[in-house]
C-alpha positions as CSV (number, residue, x, y, z in Angstrom):
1,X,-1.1,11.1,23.2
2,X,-3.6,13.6,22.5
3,X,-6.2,15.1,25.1
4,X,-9.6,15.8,24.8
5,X,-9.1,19.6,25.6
6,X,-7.2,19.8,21.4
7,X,-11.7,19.9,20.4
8,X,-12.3,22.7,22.1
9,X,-9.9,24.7,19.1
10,X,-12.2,22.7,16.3
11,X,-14.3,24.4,14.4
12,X,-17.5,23.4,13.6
13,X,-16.9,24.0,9.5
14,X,-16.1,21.8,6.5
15,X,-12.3,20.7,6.3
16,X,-9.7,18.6,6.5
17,X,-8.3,17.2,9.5
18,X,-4.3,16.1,9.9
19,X,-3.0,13.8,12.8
20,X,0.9,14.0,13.3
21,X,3.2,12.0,15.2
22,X,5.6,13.5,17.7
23,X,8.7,13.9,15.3
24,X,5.5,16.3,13.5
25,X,5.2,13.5,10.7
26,X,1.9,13.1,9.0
27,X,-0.1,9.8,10.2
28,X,-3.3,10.4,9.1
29,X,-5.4,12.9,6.5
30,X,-9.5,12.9,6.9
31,X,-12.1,14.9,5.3
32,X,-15.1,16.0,7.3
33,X,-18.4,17.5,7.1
34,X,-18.1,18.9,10.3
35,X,-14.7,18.7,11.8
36,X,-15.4,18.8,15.0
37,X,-18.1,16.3,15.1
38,X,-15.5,13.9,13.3
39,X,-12.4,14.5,15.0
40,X,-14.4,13.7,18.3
41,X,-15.4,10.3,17.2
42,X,-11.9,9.3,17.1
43,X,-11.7,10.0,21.0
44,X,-14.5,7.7,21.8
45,X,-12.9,4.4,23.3
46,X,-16.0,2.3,21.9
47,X,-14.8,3.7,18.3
48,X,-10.8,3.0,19.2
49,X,-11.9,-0.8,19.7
50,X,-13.5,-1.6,16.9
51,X,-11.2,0.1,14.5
52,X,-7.5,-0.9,14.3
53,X,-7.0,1.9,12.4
54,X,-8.6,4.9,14.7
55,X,-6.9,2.8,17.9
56,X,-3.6,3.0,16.1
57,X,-4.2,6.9,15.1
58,X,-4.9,8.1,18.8
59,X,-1.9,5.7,19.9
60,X,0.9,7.5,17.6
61,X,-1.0,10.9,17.5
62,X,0.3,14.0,19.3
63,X,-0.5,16.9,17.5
64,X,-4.3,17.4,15.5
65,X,-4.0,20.5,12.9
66,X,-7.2,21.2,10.4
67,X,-7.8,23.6,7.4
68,X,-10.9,24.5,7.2
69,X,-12.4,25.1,3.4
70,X,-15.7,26.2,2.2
71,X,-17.5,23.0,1.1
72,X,-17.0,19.7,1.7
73,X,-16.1,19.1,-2.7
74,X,-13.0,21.2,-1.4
75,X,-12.2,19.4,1.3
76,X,-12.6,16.2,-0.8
77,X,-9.8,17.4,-2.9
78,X,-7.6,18.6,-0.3
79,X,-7.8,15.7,1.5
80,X,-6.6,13.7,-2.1
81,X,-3.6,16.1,-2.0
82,X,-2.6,15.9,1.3
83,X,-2.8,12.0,0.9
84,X,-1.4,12.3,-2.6
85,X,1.7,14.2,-1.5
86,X,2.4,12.9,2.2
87,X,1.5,9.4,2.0
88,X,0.2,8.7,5.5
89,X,0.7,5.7,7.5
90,X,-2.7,5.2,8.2
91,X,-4.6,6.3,5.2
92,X,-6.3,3.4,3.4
93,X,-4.6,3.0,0.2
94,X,-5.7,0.6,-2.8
95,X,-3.6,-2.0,-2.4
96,X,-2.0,-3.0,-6.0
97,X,-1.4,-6.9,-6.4
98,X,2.0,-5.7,-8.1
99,X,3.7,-2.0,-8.5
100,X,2.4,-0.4,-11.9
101,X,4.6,1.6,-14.3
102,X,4.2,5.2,-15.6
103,X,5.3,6.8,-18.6
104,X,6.3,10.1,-17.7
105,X,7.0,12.9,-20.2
106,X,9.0,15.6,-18.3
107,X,8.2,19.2,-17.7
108,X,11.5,20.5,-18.7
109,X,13.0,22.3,-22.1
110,X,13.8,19.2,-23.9
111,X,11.1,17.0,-21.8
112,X,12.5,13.0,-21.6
113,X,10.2,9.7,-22.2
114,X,10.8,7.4,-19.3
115,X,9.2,5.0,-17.6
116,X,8.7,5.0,-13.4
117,X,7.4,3.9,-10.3
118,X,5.9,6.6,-8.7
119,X,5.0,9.8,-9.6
120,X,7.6,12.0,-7.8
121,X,8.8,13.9,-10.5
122,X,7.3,17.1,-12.4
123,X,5.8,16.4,-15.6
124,X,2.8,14.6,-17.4
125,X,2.1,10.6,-16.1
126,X,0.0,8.8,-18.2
127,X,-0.7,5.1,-16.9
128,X,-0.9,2.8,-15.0
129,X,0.0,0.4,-17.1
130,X,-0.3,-3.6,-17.0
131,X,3.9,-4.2,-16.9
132,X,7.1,-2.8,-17.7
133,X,7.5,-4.8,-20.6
134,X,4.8,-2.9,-22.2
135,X,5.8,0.5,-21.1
136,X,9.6,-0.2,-22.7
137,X,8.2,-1.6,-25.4
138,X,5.4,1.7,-26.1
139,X,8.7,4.0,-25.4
140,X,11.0,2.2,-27.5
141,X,8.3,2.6,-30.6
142,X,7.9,6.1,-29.6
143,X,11.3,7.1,-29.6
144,X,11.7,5.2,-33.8
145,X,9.1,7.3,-34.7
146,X,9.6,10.8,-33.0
147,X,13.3,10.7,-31.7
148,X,12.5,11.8,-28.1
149,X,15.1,11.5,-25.8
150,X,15.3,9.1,-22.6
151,X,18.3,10.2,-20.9
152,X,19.1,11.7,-18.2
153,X,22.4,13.5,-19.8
154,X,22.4,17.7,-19.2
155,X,21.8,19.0,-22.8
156,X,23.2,22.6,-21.3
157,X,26.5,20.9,-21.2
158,X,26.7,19.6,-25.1
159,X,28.9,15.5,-25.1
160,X,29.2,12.8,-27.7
161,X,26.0,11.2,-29.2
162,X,24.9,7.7,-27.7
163,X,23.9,4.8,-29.4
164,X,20.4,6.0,-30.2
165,X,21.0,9.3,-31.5
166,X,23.2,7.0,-34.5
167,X,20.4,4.6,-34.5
168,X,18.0,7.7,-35.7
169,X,15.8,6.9,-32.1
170,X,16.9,10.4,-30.6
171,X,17.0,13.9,-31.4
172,X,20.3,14.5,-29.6
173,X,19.4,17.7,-27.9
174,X,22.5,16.5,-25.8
175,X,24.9,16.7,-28.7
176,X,24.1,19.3,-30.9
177,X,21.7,22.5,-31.2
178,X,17.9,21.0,-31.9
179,X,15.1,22.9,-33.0
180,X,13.2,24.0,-30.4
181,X,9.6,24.2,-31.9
182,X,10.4,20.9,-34.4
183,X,10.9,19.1,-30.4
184,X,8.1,20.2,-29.1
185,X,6.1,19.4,-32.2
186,X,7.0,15.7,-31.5
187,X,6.4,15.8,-28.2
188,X,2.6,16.8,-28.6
189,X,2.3,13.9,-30.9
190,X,4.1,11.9,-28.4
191,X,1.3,12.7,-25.7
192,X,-1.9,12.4,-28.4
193,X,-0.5,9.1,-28.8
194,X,-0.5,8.1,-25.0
195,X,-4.1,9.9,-24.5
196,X,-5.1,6.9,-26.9
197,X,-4.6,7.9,-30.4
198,X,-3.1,4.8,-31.6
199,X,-4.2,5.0,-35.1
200,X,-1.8,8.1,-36.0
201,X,1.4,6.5,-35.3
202,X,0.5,3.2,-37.4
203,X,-0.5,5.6,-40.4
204,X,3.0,7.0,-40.2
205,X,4.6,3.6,-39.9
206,X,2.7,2.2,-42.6
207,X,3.8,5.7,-44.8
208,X,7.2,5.5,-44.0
209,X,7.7,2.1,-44.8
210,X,6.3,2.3,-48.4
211,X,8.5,5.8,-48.8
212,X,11.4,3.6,-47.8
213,X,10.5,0.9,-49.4
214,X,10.1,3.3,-52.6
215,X,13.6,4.4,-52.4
216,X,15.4,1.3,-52.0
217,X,16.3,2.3,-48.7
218,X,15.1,-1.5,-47.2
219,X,16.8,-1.7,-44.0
220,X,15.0,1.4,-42.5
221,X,11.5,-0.4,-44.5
222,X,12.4,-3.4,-42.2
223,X,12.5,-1.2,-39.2
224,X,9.7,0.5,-39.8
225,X,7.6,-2.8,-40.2
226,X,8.9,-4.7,-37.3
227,X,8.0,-1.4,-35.5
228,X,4.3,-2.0,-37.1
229,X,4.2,-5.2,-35.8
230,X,4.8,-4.4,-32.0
231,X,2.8,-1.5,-32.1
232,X,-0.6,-4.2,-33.1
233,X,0.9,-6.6,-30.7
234,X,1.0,-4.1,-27.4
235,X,-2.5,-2.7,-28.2
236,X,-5.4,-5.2,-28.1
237,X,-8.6,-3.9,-30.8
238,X,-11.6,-4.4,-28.5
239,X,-14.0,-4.9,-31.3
240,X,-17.4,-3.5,-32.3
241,X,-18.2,-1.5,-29.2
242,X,-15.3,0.3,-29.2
243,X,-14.3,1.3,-32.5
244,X,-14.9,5.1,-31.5
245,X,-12.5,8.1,-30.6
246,X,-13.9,7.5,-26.8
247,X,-11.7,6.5,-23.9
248,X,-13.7,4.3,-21.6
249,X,-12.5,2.7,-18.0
250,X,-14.5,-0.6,-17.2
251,X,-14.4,-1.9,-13.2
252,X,-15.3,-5.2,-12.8
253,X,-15.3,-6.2,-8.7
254,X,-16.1,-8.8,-6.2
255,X,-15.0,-8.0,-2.8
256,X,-11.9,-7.9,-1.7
257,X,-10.5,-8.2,-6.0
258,X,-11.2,-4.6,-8.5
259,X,-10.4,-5.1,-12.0
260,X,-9.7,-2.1,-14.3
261,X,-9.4,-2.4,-17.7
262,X,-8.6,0.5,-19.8
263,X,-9.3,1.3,-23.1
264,X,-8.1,4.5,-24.8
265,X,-9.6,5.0,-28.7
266,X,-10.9,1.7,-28.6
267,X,-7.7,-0.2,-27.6
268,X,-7.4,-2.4,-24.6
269,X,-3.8,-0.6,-23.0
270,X,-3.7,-2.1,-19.7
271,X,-5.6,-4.6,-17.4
272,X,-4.7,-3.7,-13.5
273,X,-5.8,-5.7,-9.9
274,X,-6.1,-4.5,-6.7
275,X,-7.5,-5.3,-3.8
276,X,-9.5,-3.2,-1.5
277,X,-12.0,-4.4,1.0
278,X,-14.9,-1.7,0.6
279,X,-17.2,-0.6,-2.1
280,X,-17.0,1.4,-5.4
281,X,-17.0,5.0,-4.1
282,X,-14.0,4.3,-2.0
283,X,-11.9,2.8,-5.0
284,X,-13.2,5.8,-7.4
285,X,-12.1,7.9,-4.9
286,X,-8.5,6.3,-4.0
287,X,-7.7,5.5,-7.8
288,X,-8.6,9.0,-9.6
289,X,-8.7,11.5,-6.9
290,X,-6.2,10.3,-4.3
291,X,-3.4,8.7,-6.9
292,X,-4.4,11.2,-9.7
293,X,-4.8,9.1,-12.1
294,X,-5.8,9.9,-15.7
295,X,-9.4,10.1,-16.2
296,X,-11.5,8.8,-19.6
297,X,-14.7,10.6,-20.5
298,X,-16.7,7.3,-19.3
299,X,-16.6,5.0,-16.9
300,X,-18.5,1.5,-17.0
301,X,-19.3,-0.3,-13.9
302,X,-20.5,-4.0,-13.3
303,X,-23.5,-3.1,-11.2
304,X,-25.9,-0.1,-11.5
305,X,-23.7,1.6,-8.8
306,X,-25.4,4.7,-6.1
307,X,-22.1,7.0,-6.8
308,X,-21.6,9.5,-3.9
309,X,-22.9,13.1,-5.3
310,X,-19.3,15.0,-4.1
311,X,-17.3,12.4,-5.2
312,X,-19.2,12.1,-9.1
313,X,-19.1,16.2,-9.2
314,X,-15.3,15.7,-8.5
315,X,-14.5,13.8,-10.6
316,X,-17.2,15.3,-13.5
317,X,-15.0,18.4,-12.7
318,X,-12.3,16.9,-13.9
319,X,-13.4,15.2,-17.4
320,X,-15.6,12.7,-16.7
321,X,-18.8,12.8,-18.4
322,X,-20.5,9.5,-17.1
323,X,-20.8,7.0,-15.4
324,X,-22.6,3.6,-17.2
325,X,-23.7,0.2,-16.3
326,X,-21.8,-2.4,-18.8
327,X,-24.4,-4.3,-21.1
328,X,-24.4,-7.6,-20.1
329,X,-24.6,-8.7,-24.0
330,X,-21.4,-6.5,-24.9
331,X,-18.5,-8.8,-25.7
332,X,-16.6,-6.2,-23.7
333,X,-18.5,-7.9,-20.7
334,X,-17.6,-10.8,-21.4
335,X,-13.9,-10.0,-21.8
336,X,-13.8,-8.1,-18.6
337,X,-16.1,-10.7,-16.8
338,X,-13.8,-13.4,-17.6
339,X,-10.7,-11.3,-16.3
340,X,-12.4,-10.7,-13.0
341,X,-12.9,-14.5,-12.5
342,X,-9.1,-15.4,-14.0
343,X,-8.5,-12.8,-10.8
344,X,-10.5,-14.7,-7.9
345,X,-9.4,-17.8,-9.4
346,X,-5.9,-16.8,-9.0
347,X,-6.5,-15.0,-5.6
348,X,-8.6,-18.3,-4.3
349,X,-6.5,-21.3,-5.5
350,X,-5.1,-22.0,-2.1
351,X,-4.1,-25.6,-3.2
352,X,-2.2,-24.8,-6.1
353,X,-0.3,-21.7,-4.2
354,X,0.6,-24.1,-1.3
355,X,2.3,-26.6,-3.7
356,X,4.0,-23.6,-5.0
357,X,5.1,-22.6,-1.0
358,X,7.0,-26.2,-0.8
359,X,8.8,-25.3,-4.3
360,X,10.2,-21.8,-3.7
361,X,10.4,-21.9,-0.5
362,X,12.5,-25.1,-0.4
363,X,9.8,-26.9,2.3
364,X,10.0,-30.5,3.4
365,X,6.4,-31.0,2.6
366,X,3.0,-29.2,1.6
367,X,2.2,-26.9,4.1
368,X,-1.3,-27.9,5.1
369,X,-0.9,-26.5,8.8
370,X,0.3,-23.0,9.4
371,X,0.8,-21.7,12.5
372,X,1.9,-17.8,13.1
373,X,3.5,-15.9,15.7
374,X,3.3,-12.1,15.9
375,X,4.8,-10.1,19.5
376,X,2.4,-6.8,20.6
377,X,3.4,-4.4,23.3
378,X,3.1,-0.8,24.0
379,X,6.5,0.8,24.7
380,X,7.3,-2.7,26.7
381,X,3.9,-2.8,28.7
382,X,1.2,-5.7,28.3
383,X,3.4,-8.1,25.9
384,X,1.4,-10.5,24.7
385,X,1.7,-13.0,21.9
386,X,-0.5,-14.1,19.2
387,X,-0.8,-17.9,17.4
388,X,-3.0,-17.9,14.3
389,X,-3.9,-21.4,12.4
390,X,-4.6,-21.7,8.7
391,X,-5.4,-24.9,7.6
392,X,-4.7,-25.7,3.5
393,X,-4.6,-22.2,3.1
394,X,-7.3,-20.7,5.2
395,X,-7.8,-19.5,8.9
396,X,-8.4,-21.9,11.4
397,X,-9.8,-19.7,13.9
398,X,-10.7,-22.0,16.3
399,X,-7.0,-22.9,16.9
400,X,-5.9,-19.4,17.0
401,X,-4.5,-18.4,20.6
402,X,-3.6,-15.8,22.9
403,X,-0.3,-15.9,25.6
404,X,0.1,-13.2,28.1
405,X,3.9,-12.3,28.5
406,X,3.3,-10.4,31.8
407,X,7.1,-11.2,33.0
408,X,8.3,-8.7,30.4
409,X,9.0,-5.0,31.2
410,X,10.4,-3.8,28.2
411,X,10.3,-4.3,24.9
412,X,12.5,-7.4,24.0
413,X,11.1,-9.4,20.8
414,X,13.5,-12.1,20.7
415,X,13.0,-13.0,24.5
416,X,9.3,-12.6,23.7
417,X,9.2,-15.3,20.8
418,X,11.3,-18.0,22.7
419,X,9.3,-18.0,25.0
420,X,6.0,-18.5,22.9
421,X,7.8,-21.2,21.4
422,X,8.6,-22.9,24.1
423,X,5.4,-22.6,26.3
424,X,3.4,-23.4,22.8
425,X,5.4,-26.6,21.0
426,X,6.4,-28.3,24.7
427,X,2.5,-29.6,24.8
428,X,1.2,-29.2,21.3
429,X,2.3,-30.8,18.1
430,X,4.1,-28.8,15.5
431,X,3.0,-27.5,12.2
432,X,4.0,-28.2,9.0
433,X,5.0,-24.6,8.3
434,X,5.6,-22.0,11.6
435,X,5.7,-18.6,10.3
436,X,7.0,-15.8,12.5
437,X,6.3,-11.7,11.9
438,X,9.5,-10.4,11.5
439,X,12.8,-10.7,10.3
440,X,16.1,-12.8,10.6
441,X,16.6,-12.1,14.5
442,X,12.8,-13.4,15.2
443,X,13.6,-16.1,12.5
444,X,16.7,-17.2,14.4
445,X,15.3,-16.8,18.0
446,X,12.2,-19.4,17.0
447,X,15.1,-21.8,15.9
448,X,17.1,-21.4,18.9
449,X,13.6,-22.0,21.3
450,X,12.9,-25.0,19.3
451,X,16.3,-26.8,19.8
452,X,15.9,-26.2,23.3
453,X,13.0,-28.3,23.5
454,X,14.4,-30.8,21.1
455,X,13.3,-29.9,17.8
456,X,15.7,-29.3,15.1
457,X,14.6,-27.7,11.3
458,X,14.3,-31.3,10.2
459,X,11.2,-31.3,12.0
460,X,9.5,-28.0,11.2
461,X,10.1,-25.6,8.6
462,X,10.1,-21.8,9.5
463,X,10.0,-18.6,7.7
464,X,9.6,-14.6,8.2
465,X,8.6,-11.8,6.9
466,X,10.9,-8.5,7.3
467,X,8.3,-5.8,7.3
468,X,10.2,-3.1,5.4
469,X,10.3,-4.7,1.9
470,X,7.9,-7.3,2.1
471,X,11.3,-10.0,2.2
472,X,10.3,-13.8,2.7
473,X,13.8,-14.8,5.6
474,X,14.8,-18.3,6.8
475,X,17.0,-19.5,9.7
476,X,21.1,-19.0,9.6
477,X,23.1,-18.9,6.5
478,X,19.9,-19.1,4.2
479,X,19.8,-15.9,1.8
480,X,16.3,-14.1,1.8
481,X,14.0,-14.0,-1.1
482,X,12.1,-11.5,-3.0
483,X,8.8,-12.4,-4.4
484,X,7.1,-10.2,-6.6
485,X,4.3,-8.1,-4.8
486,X,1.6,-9.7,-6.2
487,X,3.0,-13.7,-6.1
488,X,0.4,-15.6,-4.7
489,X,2.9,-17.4,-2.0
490,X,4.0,-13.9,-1.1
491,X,0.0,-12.4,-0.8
492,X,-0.3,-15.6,1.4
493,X,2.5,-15.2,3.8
494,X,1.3,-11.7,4.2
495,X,-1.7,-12.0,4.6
496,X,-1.0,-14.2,7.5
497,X,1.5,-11.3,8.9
498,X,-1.8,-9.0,8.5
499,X,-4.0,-11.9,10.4
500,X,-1.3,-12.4,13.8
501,X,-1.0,-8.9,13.9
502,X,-4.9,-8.0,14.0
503,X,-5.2,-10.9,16.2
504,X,-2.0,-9.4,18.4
505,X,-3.4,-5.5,18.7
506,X,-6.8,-7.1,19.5
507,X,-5.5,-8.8,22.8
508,X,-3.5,-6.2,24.0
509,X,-6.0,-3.6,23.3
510,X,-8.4,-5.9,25.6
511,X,-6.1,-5.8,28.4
512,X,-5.1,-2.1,28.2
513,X,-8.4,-1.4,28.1
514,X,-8.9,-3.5,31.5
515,X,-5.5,-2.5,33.2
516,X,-6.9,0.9,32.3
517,X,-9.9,0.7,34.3
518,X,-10.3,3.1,37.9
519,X,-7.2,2.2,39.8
520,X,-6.4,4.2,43.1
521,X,-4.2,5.7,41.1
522,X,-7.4,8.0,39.5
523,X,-8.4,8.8,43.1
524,X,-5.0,10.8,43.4
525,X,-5.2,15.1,42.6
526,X,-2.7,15.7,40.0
527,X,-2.5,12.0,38.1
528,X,-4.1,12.5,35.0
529,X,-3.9,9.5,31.8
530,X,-0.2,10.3,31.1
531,X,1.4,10.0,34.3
532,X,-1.2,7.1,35.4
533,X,0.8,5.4,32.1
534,X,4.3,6.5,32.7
535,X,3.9,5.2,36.4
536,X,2.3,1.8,35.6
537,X,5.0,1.3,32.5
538,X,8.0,2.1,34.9
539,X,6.8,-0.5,37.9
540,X,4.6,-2.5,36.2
541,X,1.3,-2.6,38.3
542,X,0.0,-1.1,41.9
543,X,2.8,-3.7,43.7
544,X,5.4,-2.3,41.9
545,X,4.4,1.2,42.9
546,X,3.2,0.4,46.1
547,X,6.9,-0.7,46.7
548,X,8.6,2.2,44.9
549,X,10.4,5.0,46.9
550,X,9.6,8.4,47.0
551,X,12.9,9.7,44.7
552,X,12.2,6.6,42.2
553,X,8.2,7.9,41.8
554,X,9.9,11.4,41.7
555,X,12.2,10.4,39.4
556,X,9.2,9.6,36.7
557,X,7.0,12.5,37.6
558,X,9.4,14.8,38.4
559,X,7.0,16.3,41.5
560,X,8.0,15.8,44.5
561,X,4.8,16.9,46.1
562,X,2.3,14.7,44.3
563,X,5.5,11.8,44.4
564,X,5.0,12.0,48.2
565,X,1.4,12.4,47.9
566,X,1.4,8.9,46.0
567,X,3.5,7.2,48.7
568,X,0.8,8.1,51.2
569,X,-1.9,7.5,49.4
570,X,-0.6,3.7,49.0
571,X,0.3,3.3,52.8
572,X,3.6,4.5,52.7
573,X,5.7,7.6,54.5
């Protein structure tokens, strides 16, 4: 845990600040003004309370490093590389509804088209785009009409062609010698195409058929039509408006749903979703500058937006040349208005989603009543329990509840739920659906409390959640499922997990903050906050201590001194 004496090193100077953990992993990347001035807001207790996210920083935090710049633009982008590259815990990231694909063209001699996930490879990334259908379907045309490899295959070590190079969709720089320059040629054309020009590529098509055509040669005609054909299907015309060389983004929002819509040459490539509970410079910020993303020359907003000044000159700096309100009489508003509302519709239709619960989740019956457990401790110290309610779909909050688990020294989850279970469904009905935060063993404890009290899973359905792949798990034998991210009975389920755990922190934070309060211990030379902890997490209270020997108090301290100065101080000898 950090100590107030790490400020007196902070410079009062524009930077970027860096919290690490203490196995020196990045938690946390900030941008400041002044970095002193910001990094001591995060030691204000009033501060920790009413942000999970600053409570949770100075929690994990034991190291605080900072580079200072000369303005705050540079720290801006600092701060989107550090974040970029590192990936902190605790940065808030624009949550996609699903994970969207990249095309990548790589930065190597004889550079492959691919399509990814991420963007930890070197090279050019041009995306997001809407699904991988569309990104397999944009590489397959790409590699008919320019031959530009997708393999992974060593062309330094020469082997037999594959099936493409015979099918005419590959160079072969694997098999044989290939022009170097004639490559690269198609690879430029190959990256005008996925900047947006669209228009190219169907001129070839629409050549090369008739050439083939001309020649008798009908097969490859064929090919070159159906290839025609896909090309108009993937990319949407956008009409009037948009019939220029410009590439525009358009972001429609209404808190917590962002839609993006992006048209390149005036053709809709790619609708994407997020969600993001603030405003519009924080999702300008996290989609261009943080993720990198590609930026158009325009971008159109729904509202007449006040853009933050560094964050505009950013991005300006890096292509942009405006930003513009949509006309509300544009058919483009229309389209993107109505794709905004499909969105909420999709992200508010609780009845519909739960019907879908009792389907794939193989329930007995609609889950109208929720109820959900999540376990909070610090290193094994102030377990307490959280019960949330929803009720068709929403929060209940006035059923949500708090259990103190006092009797519990060290961490033990398991213990923990059985006996939430058991103190909770002994007097009070039982839900349709009991949720639990965490995976099979938490699943399987709930069960195991339940029969004890007489209640078997023909009374009460119950699912998890394990945390590190987002993977829906059910008692015993049952396999787990995967849901797509952005499935609507997944989104639900998590948000619950997000709702017992805020609800969880919140409670134990309250009584840490009260156990933390003056204690004789503070009237002691020599305890400071860390061995005040250390001593209250090993006995559990002023009893506990009070009854401990001298060698056990030594034996956390390791001061044998101040250990026999504690002793007296508490009455003993």
């Amino acid at each position: 845990m950090l100590e107030r004496e790490v400020l007196k090193d902070v410079p009062n100077k524009p930077g970027v600040y860096i919290y690490k953990n203490k196995k020196e992993k990045i938690i946390y990347v900030g941008k400041a003004k002044n970095l002193k001035k910001r990094v001591s807001s995060y030691f204000n207790k009033s501060n920790q309370l009413k942000s999970e996210k600053v409570f949770n920083i100075m929690k994990y935090a034991e190291t605080i490093d900072y580079i200072v710049t000369t303005s705050e633009e540079e720290a801006l982008i600092l701060e989107g590389n550090l974040i970029f590259e590192y990936k902190p815990k605790y940065n808030v990231l624009l949550k996609d509804t699903k994970v969207y694909p990249y095309i990548l063209v790589t930065n190597e001699k004889y550079p492959t088209l691919k399509y990814v996930r991420n963007k930890s490879e070197r090279g050019k990334y041009f995306g997001p785009y809407s699904n991988v259908y569309f990104v397999k379907s944009v590489i397959e045309v790409l590699q008919r009409v320019y031959g530009i490899r997708n393999c992974e295959r060593n062309v330094e070590k020469k082997s037999k062609p594959c099936f493409l190079y015979h099918l005419g969709m590959c160079y072969g720089p694997c098999y044989k010698e290939v022009d170097f320059q004639e490559y690269q040629k198609s690879v430029g054309k190959v990256i005008k195409f996925l900047n947006g020009d669209v228009e190219s590529v169907k001129k070839y098509l629409e050549e090369a058929m008739k050439k083939y055509a001309k020649v008798l040669n009908f097969e490859r005609a064929a090919q070159m039509r159906d290839t025609l054909f896909k090309l108009d299907k993937l990319f949407i015309p956008l009409g009037v408006e948009f019939k220029t060389s410009k590439n525009v983004d358009i972001i429609m929002y209404e808190d917590p749903i962002y839609v993006l819509l992006r048209v390149r040459r005036g053709y809709l490539i790619s609708k994407l979703t997020f969600t993001l509970s603030d405003e519009i410079n924080e999702f300008l910020k996290q989609f261009y500058i943080v993720r990198k993303n590609q930026l158009p020359i325009e971008i159109m907003t729904m509202y007449d937006e006040s853009i933050n000044e560094s964050v505009l000159d950013l991005l300006k700096k890096h292509g942009l040349k405006r930003i513009t309100t949509i006309n509300k009489n544009n058919n483009i508003f229309k389209i993107a208005f109505k794709n905004l509302e499909e969105e909420i519709k999709r992200y508010t239709n609780l009845g519909n989603i739960l019907k879908q619960a009792k389907e794939i989740l193989s329930l007995k019956k609609i889950p109208q009543k929720i109820e959900g457990i999540d376990i909070s401790h610090l290193q094994g110290m102030y377990t307490v329990a959280s019960l949330i309610s929803f009720e068709d779909g929403k929060p209940n909050k006035n059923n949500y509840r708090r259990y103190r688990l006092d009797e519990f020294k060290e961490p033990n989850d398991f213990e923990s739920i059985r006996t939430v279970i058991k103190r909770r469904y002994s007097k009070h009905e039982l839900p349709d659906l009991l949720f639990i935060d965490g995976g099979k063993g938490q699943v399987n404890s709930a069960v195991e409390a339940l029969n004890e009290i007489g209640f078997t899973l023909n009374d009460v359905d119950v699912v998890g959640i394990a945390k590190e792949d987002e993977r829906i798990v059910f008692p015993g034998d049952f396999n787990d499922l995967h849901l797509p991210l952005d499935h609507p009975v997944l989104r639900l389920l998590i948000y619950m997990r997000d709702e017992t755990h805020r609800f969880a922190i919140g409670f134990n934070r309250k009584l840490r903050s009260k156990r933390f309060e003056k204690t004789k211990l503070d009237e002691i030379e020599g305890i400071g906050p860390k061995r005040k902890k250390l001593l209250i997490q090993e006995f559990g209270g002023l009893t506990g201590i009070k009854n401990a020997t001298v060698e056990e108090i030594d034996k956390i301290i390791k001061n044998k001194k101040l250990s026999m100065r504690i002793k007296e101080s508490f009455g003993g000898k």
